[in-house]
VEXGU-722493 format. One record per atom (N, C-alpha, C): x, y, z. Coordinates in pm, 1 decimal, padded with zeros to 6 digits. Last residue first. Example, Ala and Ser with C-alpha at 12.3 -4.5 7.8 and 13.67 -1.06 7.14 Angstrom:
(node (01285.0 -00225.0 00708.0)) (node (01367.0 -00106.0 00714.0)) (node (01290.0 00003.0 00787.0)) (node (01319.0 -00569.0 00780.0)) (node (01230.0 -00450.0 00780.0)) (node (01320.0 -00330.0 00780.0)) 
// end
This chain:
(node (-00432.5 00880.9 01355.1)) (node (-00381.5 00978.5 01255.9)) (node (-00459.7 01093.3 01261.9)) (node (-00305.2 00715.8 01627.1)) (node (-00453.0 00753.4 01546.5)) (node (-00401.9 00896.1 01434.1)) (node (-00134.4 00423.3 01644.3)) (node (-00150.4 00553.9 01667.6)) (node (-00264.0 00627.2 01596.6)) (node (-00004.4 00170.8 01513.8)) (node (-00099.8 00186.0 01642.7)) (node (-00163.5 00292.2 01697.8)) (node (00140.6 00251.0 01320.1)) (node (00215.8 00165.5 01430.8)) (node (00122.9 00169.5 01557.5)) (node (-00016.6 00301.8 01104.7)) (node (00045.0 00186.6 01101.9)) (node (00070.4 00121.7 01244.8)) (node (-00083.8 00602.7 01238.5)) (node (-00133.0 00480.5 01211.8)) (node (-00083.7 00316.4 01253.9)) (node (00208.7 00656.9 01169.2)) (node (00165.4 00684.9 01290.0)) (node (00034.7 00574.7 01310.3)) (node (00196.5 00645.5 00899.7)) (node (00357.9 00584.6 00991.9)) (node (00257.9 00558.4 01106.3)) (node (00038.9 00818.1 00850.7)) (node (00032.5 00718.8 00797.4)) (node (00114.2 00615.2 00884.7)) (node (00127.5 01059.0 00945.6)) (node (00039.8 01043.9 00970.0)) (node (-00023.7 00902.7 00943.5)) (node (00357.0 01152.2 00751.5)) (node (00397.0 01076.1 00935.0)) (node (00255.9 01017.0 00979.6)) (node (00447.3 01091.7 00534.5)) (node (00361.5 01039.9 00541.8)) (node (00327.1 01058.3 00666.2)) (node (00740.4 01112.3 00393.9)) (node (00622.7 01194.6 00361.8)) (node (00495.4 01191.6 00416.2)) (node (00871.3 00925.4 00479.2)) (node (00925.2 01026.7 00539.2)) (node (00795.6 01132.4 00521.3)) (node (00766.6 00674.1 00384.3)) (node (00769.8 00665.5 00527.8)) (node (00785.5 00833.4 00590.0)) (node (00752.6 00735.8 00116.6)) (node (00660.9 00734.5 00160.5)) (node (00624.4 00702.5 00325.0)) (node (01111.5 00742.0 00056.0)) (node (00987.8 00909.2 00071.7)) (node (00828.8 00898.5 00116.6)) (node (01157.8 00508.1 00123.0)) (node (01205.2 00584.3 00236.0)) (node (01089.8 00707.0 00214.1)) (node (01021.0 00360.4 -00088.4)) (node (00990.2 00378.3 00064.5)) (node (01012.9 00441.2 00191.4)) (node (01171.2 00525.4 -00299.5)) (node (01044.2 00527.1 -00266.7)) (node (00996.0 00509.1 -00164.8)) (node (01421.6 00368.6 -00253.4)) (node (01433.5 00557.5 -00200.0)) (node (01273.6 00594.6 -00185.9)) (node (01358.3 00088.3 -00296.5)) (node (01422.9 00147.2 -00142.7)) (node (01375.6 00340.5 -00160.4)) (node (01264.9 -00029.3 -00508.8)) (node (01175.0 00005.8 -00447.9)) (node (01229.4 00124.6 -00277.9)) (node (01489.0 -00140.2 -00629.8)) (node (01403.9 -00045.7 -00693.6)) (node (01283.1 -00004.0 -00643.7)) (node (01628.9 -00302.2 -00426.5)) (node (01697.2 -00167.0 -00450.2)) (node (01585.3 -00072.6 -00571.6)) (node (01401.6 -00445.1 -00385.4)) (node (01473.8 -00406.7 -00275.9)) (node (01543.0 -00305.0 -00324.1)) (node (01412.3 -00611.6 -00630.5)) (node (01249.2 -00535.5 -00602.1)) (node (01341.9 -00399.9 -00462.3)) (node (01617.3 -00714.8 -00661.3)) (node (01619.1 -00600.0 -00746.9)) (node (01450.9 -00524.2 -00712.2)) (node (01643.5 -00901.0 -00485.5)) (node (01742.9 -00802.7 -00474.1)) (node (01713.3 -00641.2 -00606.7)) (node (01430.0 -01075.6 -00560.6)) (node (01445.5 -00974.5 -00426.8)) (node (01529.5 -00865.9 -00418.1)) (node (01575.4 -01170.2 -00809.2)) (node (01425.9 -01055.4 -00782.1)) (node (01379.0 -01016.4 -00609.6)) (node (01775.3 -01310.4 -00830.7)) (node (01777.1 -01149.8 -00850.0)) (node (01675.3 -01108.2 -00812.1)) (node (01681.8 -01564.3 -00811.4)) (node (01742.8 -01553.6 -00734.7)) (node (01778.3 -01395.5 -00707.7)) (node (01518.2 -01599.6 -01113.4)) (node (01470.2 -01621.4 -00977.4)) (node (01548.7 -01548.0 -00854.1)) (node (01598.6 -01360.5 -01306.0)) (node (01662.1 -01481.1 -01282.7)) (node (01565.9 -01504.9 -01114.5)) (node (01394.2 -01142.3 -01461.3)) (node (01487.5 -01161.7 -01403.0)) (node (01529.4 -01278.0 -01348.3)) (node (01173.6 -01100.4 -01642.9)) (node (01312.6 -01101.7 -01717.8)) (node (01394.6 -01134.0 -01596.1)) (node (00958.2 -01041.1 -01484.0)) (node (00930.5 -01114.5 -01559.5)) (node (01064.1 -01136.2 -01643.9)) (node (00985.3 -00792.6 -01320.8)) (node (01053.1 -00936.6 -01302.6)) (node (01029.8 -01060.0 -01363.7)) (node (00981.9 -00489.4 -01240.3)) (node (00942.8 -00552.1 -01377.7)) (node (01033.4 -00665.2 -01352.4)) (node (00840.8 -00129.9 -01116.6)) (node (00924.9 -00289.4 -01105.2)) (node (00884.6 -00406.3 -01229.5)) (node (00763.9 00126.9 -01089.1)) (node (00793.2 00014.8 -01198.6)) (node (00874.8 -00065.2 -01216.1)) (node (00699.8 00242.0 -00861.4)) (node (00861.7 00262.4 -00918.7)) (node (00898.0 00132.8 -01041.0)) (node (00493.2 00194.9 -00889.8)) (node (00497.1 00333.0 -00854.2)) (node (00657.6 00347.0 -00940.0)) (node (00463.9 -00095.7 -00820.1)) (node (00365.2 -00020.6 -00961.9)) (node (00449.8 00148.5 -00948.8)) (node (00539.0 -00128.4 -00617.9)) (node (00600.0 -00170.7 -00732.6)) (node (00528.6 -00109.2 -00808.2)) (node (00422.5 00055.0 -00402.0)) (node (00532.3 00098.7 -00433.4)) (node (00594.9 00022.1 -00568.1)) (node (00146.6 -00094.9 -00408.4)) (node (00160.4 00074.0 -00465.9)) (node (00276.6 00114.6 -00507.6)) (node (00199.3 -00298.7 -00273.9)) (node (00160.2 -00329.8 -00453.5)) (node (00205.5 -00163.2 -00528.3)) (node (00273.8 -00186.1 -00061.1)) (node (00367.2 -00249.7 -00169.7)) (node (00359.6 -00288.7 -00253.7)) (node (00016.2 -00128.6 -00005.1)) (node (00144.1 -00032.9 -00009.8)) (node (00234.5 -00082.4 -00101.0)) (node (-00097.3 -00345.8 00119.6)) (node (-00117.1 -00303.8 -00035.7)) (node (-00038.9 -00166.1 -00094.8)) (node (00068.2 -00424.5 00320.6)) (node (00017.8 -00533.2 00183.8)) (node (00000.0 -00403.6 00066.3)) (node (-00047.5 -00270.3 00462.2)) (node (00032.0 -00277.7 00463.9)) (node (00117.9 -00347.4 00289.8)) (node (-00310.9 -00262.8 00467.6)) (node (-00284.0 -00162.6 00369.2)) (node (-00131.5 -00158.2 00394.7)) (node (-00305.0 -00531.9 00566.6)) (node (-00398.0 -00545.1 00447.4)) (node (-00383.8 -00379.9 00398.1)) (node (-00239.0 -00471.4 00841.9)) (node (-00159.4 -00594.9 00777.9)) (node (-00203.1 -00531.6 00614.4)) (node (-00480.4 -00298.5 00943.8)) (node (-00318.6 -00224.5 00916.0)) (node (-00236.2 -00331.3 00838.7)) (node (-00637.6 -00485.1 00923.6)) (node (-00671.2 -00385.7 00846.9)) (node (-00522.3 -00301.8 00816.6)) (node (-00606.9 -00637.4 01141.1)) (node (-00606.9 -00711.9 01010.2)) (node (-00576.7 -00566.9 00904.9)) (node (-00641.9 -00434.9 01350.6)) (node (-00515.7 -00512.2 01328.1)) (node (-00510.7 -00583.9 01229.2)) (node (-00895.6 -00315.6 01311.5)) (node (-00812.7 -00288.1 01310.5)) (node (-00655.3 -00335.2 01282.0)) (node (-01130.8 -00592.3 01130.2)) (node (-01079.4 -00551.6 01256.2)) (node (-00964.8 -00432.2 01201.3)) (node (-01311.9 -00532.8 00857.1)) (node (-01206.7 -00597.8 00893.1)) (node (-01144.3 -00487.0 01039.4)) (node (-01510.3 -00420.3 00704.5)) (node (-01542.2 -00505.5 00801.7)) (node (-01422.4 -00559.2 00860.8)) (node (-01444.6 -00268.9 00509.4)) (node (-01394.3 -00171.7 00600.4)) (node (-01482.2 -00259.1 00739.8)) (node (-01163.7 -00361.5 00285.0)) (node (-01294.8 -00410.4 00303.1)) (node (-01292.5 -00356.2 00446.4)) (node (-01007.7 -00112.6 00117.7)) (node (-00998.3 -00213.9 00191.9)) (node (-01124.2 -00217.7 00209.7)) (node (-00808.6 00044.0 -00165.7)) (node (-00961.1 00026.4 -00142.7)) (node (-00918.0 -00113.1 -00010.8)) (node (-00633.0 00284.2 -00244.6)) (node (-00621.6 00183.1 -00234.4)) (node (-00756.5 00140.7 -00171.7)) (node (-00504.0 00460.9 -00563.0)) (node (-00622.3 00444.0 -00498.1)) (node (-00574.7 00313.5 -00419.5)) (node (-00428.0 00572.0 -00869.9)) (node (-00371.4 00593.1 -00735.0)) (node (-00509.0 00596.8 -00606.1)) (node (-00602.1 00479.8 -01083.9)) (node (-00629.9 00548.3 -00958.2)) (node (-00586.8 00616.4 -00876.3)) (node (-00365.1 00275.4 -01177.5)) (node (-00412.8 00391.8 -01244.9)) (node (-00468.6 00475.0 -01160.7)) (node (-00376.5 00100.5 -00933.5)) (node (-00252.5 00209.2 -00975.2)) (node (-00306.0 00294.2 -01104.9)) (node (-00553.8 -00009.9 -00691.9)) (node (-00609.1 00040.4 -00798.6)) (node (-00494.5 00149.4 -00876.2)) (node (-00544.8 -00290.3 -00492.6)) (node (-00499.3 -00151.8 -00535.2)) (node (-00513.4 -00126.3 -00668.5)) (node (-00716.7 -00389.4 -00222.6)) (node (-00702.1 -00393.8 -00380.7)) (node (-00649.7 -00230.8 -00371.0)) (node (-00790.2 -00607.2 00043.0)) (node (-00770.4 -00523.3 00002.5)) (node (-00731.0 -00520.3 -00139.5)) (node (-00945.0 -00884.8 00075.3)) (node (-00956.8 -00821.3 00210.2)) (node (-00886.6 -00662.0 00147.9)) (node (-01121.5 -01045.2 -00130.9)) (node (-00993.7 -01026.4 -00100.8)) (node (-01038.7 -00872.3 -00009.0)) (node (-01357.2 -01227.4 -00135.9)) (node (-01235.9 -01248.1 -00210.2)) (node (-01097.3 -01220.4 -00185.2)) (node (-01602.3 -01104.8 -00069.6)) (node (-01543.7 -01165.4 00046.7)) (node (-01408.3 -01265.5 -00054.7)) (node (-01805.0 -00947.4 -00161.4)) (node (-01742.2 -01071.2 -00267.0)) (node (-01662.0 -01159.2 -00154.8)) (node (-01843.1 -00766.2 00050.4)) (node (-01934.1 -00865.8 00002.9)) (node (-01905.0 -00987.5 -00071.0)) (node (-01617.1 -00712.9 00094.1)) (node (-01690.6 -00742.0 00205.5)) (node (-01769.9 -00847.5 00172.9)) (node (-01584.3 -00526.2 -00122.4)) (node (-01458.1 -00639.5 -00091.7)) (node (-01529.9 -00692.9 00011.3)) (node (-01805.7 -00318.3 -00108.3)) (node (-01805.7 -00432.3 -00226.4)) (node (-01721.3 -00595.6 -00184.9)) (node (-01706.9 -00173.4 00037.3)) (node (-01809.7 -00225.8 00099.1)) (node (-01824.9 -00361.2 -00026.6)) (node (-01432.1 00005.8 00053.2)) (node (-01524.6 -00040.2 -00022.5)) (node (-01557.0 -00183.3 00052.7)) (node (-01264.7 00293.4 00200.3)) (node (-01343.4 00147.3 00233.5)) (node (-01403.1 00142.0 00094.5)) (node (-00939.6 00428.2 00089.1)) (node (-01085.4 00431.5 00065.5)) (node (-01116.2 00256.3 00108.0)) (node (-00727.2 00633.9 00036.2)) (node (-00710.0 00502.2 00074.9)) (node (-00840.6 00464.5 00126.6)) (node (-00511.8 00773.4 -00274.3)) (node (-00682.6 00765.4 -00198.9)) (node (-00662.0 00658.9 -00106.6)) (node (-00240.0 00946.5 -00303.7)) (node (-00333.2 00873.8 -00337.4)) (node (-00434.2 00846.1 -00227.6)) (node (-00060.3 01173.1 -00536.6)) (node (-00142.2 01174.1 -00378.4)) (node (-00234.8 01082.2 -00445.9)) (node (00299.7 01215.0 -00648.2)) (node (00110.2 01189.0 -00608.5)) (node (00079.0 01154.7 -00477.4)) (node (00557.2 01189.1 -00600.3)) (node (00499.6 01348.1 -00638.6)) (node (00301.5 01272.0 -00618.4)) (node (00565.2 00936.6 -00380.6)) (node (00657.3 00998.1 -00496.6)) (node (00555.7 01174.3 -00518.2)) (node (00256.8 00910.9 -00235.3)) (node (00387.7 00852.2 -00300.3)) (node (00446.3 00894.1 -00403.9)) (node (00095.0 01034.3 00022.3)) (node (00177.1 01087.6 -00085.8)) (node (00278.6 00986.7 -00108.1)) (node (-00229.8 00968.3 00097.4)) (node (-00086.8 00958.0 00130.9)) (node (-00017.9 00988.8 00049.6)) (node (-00532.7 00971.4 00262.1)) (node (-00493.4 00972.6 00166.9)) (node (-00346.6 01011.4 00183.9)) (node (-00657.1 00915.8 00509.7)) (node (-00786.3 00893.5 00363.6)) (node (-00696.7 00942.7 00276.4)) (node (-00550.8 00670.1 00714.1)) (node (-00584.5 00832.0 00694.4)) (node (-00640.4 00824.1 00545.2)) (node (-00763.2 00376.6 00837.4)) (node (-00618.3 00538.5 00802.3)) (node (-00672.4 00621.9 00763.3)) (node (-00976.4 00388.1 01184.8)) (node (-00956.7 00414.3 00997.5)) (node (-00808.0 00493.3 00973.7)) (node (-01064.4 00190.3 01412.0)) (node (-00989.3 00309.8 01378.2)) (node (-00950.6 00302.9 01230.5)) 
// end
């Protein structure tokens, strides 16, 4: 079962696309592409790996999205500051998305 082919974060709409390439290099099971707004998975991967692996890559989407930046922060701050600079974003890509949600949780979009 495939997600849905594309999701709204913040005001954009992004792509969520097989590439057959990640299969082959067999490197990495998903990639996000933030200039793109794009997320690419290797489309040999079971269902249940596959929801883990755009799970994963959501959250590359949401730091890049809400420009997170922790290269200045004290070890012990950077959860707390990925968490509050990433929260209203996730709420709008859970709220914007049902079809995605739906997915995720086992459901066919």
């Amino acid at each position: 079962m495939k997600p849905p082919r594309t999701f709204r974060l913040l005001s954009d709409t992004w792509a969520i696309r097989p590439d057959v390439d990640l299969d082959v290099i067999g490197e990495a099971d998903g990639m996000t592409l933030l200039s793109r707004h794009e997320i690419r998975y290797n489309p040999a991967l079971g269902v249940g790996r596959l929801r883990q692996v755009i799970i994963h890559e959501l959250e590359h989407a949401l730091w890049g999205a809400c420009g997170v930046e922790v290269s200045n922060v004290a070890p012990g701050q950077v959860e707390e500051l990925v968490c509050a600079s990433t929260a209203a974003a996730r709420g709008a890509l859970l709220r914007d998305n049902p079809r995605l949600v739906a997915w995720l949780c086992g459901g066919t979009p």
